[in-house]
C-alpha positions in Angstrom: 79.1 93.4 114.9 77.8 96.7 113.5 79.9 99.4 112.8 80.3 102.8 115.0 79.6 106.0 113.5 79.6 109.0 115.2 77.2 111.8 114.7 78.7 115.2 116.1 75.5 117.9 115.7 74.4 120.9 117.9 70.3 120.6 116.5 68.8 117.7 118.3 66.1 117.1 115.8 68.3 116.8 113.3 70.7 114.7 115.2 67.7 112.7 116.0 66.8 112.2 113.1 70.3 110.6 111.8 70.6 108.6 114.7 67.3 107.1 113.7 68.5 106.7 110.1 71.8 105.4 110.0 71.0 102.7 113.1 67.8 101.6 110.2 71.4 101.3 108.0 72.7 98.6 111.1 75.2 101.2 111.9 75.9 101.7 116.1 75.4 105.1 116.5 76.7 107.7 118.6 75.5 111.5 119.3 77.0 114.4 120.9 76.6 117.8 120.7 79.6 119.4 121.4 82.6 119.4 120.5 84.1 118.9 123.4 81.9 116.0 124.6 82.9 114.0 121.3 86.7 114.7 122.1 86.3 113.1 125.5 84.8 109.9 123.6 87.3 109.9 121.2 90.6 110.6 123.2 89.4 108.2 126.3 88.7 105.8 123.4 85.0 105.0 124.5 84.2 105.0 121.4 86.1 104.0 117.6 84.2 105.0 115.2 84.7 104.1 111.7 82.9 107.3 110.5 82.7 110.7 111.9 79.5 112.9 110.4 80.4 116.7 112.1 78.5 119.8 111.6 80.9 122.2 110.3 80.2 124.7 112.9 79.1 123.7 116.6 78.7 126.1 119.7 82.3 125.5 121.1 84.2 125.9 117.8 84.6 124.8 114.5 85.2 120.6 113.7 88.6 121.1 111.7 89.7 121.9 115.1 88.7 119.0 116.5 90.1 116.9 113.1 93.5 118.7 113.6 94.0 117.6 117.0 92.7 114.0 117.2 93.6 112.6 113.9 97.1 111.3 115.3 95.7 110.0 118.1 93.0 107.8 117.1 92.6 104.7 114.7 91.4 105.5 110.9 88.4 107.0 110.9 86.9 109.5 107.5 85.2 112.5 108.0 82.6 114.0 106.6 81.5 117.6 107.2 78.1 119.1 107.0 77.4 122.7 107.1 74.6 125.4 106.7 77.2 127.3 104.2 79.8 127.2 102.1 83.2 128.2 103.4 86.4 128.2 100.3 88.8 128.3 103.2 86.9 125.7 105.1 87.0 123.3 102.0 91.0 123.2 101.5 91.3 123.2 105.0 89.1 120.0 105.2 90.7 118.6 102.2 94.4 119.4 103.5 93.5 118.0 106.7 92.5 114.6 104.9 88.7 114.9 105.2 86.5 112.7 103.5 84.3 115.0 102.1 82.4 118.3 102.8 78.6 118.8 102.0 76.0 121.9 102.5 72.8 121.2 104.1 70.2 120.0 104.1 71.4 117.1 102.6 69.2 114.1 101.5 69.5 110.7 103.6 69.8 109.1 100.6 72.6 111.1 99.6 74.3 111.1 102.4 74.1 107.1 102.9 75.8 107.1 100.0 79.1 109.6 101.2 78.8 107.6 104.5 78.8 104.4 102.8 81.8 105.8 100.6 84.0 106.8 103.6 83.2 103.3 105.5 85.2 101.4 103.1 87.8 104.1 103.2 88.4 103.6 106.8 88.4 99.7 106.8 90.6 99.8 103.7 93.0 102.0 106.0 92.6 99.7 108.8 93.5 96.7 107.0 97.0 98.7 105.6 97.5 99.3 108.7 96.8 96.3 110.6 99.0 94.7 108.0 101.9 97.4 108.7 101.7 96.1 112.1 101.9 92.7 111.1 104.9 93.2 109.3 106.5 95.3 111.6 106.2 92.9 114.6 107.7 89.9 112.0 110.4 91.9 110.4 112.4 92.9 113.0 116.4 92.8 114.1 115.2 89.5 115.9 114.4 87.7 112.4 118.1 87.6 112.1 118.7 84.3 113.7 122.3 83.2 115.0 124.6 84.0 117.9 127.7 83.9 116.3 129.6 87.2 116.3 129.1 87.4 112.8 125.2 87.5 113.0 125.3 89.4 116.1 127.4 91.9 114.3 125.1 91.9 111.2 122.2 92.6 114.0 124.1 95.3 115.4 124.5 97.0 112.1 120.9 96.8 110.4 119.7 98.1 113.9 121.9 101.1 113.3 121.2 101.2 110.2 116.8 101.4 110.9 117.4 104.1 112.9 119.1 106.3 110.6 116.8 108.4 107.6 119.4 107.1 104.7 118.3 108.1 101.3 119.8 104.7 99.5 121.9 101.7 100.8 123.5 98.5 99.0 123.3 95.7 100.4 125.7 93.0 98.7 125.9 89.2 99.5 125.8 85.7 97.7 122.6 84.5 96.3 120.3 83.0 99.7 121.6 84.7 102.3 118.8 86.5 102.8 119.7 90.2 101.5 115.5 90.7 100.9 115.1 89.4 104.5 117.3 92.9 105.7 115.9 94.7 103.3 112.3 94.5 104.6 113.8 94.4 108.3 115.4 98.0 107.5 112.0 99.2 106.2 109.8 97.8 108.7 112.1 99.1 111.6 112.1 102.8 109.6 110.8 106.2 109.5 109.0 104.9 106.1 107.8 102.0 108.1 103.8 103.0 107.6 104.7 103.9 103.8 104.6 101.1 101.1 107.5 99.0 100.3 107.4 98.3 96.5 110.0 95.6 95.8 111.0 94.6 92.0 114.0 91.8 90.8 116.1 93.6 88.2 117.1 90.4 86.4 113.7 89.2 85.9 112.3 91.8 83.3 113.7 92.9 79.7 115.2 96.4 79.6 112.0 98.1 78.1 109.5 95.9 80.6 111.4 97.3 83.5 111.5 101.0 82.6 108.1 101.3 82.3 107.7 99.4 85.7 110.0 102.1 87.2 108.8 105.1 85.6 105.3 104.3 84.8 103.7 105.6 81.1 100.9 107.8 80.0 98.0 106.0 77.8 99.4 105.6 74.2 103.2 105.3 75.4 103.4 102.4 73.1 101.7 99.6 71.8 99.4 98.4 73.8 99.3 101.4 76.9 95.3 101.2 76.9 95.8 103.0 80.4 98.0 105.5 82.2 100.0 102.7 84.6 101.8 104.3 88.1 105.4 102.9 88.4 107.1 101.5 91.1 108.6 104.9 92.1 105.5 106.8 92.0 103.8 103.3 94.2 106.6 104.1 96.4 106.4 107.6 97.2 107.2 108.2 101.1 108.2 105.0 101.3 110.7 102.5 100.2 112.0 101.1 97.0 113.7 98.0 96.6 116.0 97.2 93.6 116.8 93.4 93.6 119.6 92.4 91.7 120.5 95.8 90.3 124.0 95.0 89.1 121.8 93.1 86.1 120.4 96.3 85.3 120.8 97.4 81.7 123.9 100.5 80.6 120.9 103.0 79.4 118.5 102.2 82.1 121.1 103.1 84.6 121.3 106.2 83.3 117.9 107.0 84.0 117.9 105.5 87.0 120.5 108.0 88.2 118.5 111.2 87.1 116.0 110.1 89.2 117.7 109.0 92.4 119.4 112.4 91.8 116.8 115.0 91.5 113.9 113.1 93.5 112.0 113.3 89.9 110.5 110.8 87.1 108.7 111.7 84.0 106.3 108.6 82.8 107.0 107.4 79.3 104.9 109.3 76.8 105.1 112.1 78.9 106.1 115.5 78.6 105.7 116.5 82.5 107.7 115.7 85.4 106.6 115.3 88.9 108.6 115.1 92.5 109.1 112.1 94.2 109.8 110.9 97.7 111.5 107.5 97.8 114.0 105.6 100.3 116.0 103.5 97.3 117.8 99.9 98.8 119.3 98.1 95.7 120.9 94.5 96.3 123.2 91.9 94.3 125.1 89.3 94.4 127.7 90.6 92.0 130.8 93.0 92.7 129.8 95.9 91.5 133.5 97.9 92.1 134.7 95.1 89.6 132.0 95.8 87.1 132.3 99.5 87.4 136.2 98.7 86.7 135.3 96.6 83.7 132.7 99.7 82.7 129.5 97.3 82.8 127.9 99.2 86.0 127.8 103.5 86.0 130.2 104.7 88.5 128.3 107.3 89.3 125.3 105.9 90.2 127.4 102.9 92.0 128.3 106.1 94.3 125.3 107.6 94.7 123.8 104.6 95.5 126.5 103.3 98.3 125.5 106.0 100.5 126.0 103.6 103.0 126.8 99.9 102.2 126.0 96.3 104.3 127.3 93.0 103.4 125.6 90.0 104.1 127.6 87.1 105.5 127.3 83.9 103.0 126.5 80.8 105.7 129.3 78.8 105.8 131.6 81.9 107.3 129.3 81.2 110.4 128.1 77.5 110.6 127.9 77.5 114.6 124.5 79.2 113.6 123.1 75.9 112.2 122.3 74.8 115.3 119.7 77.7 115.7 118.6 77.6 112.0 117.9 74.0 111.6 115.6 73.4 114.1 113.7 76.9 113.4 113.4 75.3 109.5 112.2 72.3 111.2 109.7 73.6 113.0 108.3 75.9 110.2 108.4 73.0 108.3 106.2 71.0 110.6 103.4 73.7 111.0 103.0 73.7 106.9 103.2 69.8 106.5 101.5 69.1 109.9 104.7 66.9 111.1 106.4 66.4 113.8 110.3 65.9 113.1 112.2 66.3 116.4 114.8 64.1 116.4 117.9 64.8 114.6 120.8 62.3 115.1 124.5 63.3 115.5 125.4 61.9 112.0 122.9 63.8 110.5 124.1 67.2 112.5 127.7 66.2 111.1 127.1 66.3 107.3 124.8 69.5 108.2 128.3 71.1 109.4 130.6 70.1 106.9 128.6 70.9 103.7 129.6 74.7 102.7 125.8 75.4 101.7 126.7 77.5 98.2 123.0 78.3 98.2 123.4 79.7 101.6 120.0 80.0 104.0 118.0 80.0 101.2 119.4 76.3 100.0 119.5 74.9 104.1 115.9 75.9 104.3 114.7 73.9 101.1 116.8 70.8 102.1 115.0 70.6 105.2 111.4 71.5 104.0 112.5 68.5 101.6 113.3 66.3 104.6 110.7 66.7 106.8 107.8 66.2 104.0 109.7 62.6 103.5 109.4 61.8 106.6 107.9 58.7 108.1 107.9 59.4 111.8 109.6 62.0 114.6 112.6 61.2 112.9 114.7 63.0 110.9 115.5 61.4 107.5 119.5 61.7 106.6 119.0 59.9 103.4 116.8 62.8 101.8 120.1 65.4 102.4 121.3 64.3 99.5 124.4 67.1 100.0 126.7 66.7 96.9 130.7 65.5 98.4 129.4 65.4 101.6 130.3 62.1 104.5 129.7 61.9 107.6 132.9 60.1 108.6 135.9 61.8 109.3 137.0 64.1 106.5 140.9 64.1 107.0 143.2 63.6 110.0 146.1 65.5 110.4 149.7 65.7 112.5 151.6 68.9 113.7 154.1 67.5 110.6 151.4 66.5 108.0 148.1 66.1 106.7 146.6 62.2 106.6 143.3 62.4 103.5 141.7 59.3 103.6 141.2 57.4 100.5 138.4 55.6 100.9 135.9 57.7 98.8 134.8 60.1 101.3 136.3 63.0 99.6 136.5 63.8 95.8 139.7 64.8 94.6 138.0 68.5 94.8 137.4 67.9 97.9 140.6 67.3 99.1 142.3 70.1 97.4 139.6 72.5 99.3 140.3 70.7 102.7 144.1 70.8 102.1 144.0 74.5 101.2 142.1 75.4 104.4 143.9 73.2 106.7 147.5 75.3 105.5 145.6 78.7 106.2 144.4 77.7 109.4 148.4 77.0 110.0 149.6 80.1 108.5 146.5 82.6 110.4 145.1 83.0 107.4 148.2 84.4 105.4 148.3 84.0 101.8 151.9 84.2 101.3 153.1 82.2 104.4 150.4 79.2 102.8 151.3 79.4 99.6 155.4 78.8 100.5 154.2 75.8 102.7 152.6 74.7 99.2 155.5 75.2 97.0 153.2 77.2 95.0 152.8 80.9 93.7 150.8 84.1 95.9 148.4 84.7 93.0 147.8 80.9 92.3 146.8 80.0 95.7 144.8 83.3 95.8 142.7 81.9 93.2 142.0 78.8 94.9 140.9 80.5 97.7 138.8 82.8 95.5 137.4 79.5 93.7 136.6 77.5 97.1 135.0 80.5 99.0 138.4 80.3 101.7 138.8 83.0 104.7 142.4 84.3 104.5 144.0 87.8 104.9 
């Protein structure tokens, strides 16, 4: 299907004339005369052209006008001006308005082919960012956070708070597979920055010196080896968002640096003398405490605070297991599209060591046991002996009295196991208080703290 291009020219031999032209180029062709008449086909959306060739000035006003007042309400199309005389003010103006380009005639065919040609891949560059914005936009949403446990539901509430606020940087903290990367595209895609680029880089995955020049960018000649000037990931980012994975791996001096830019909105490429304004959204992550390594002087306090502008913790997946049962057969399914299965059934023994493993690597680790499972698989069934969870049995773990606890010593539950179980079981008693638990015990506060600390326990 040919593209549209629309031809906006007062002289009808010379409107003709391109007609005649581009439609030779296969290009579907459209002429008006006025400006009005092309502002009725473009608002009423007869027409989306990819291209728009104006004469500069036309008998009811001048095509800037007509730029001005369309250009954010129709899909991406470029520009390109012709007139009988140049115009300085008309040039910025064009140029400011986001005009492809601006030409005196006459102009050769040939020539202007060429701009036409030039501004066609423009526009279906633009369309494909933009098509791919909405993509994104429709698959990262508040909904991607599956679970109706009132700890996801509270987690929903407070990223879709959080998307509607213009917040200049945000940390999000959780263990490793909870899906902290999952929220932070969520809170981009749901945005103001939504249409701008979201430039995402892991912290712990490049040396100190790879990773500042990443960020900042350098200037040809920086170092060994800069053949080229390179943009960095702020400068990529600019209007839109930047995402810091695993910051609280980030190098002492590099923090620094980091700070002067979040400050002042400013970078300076290595190698260079200049600096330039920048306009980022910054959302750092880890899996770290990074109040205890600010204590123990291995994170910068201040950028720790200029960072937690506002703050979101993401739940690990054992403090809300009744979410499994949403989760698993969403992995299932996504599973079966990519392997062409058909898993279905899951049996009740399988759904028991599902809920009473603790899943250390979180969504992250559930997904990837079940991707595992479902390739394995013979039939509609679901294969249990591909789990493979570590200290996990489906028969029952422990039994217990109002008076005592009854662990069963059959092998279904390591000696690790049983300490966790024993802990838990006391809490549950004691609503979660550490001091009433650890009297019950016979044991100290701060020994049973660390237990709890150790096993990943809920207590007050």
């Amino acid at each position: 299907m040919p593209d549209t291009l629309l031809i906006i020219e007062d002289e009808a031999l010379l409107g003709s004339e391109l007609a005649r032209f581009f439609r030779k180029k296969n290009w579907e062709v459209t002429v008006t005369e006025t400006l009005q008449q092309a502002e009725r086909h473009l608002l009423s959306q007869v027409i989306d052209p990819l291209v728009v060739l104006s004469d500069m000035n036309l008998p009811d006003g001048n095509a800037l006008d007509l730029l001005e007042r369309t250009k954010d309400q129709i899909g991406s199309s470029e520009w390109v001006f012709l007139t009988g005389y140049g115009s300085v003010a008309d040039s910025v103006r064009a140029v400011r308005l986001g005009a492809y380009d601006f030409v005196e005639k006459p102009c050769e065919l040939e020539r202007l082919n060429l701009l036409v040609e030039g501004a066609a891949r423009s526009a279906r560059a633009q369309r494909r960012l933009q098509q791919q914005t909405e993509v994104q936009s429709k698959r990262y949403t508040v909904d991607a956070l599956i679970g109706s446990s009132p700890v996801a539901t509270r987690l929903r509430s407070m990223v879709a708070q959080m998307a509607r606020v213009p917040f200049s940087s945000l940390i999000i903290s959780g263990e490793t597979g909870t899906g902290k990367g999952l929220v932070a595209r969520i809170l981009h895609a749901s945005g103001s920055r939504s249409r701008a680029p979201l430039i995402e880089i892991n912290c712990a995955a490049l040396p100190r010196e790879l990773l500042e020049s990443e960020l900042f960018g350098y200037e040809a000649g920086a170092f060994t080896g800069a053949k080229k000037r390179h943009r960095g990931l702020f400068e990529q980012a600019h209007t839109g968002t930047l995402f810091l994975d695993e910051i609280g791996e980030m190098d002492l001096e590099l923090q620094a640096k980091l700070l002067t830019a979040v400050e002042d909105l400013r970078i300076r490429r290595l190698g260079s003398e200049a600096e330039f304004a920048i306009d980022v959204q910054i959302i750092a992550a880890t899996n770290l405490d990074l109040v205890q390594k600010v204590e123990q002087g291995l994170f910068r306090s201040d950028l720790y605070h200029r960072l937690n502008v506002m703050s979101l913790r993401v739940p690990a997946l054992r403090e809300h297991k009744e979410d499994l049962d949403e989760l698993v057969p969403m992995f299932i399914a996504e599973s079966n599209r990519k392997s062409a299965k058909n898993v279905r059934n899951i049996s009740r023994q399988t759904w028991e060591l599902l809920k009473r493993y603790d899943w250390p690597g979180n969504v992250r680790e559930l997904r990837n046991v079940l991707e595992r499972c479902v390739l394995l698989a013979y039939d509609d069934d679901f294969p249990e002996q591909w789990l493979q969870l570590p200290n996990v049995s489906a028969k029952p773990a422990a039994q217990h009295s109002e008076n005592g606890i009854f662990l069963p010593l059959d092998g279904s539950l390591s000696l690790q196991d049983m300490e966790k179980y024993l802990i838990q079981e006391v809490l549950n008693r004691t609503d979660e208080n550490v001091t009433a638990a650890a009297r019950m015990l016979g044991t100290t506060r701060e020994t049973l703290r660390y237990r709890v600390q150790k096993y990943h326990l809920k207590c007050k």
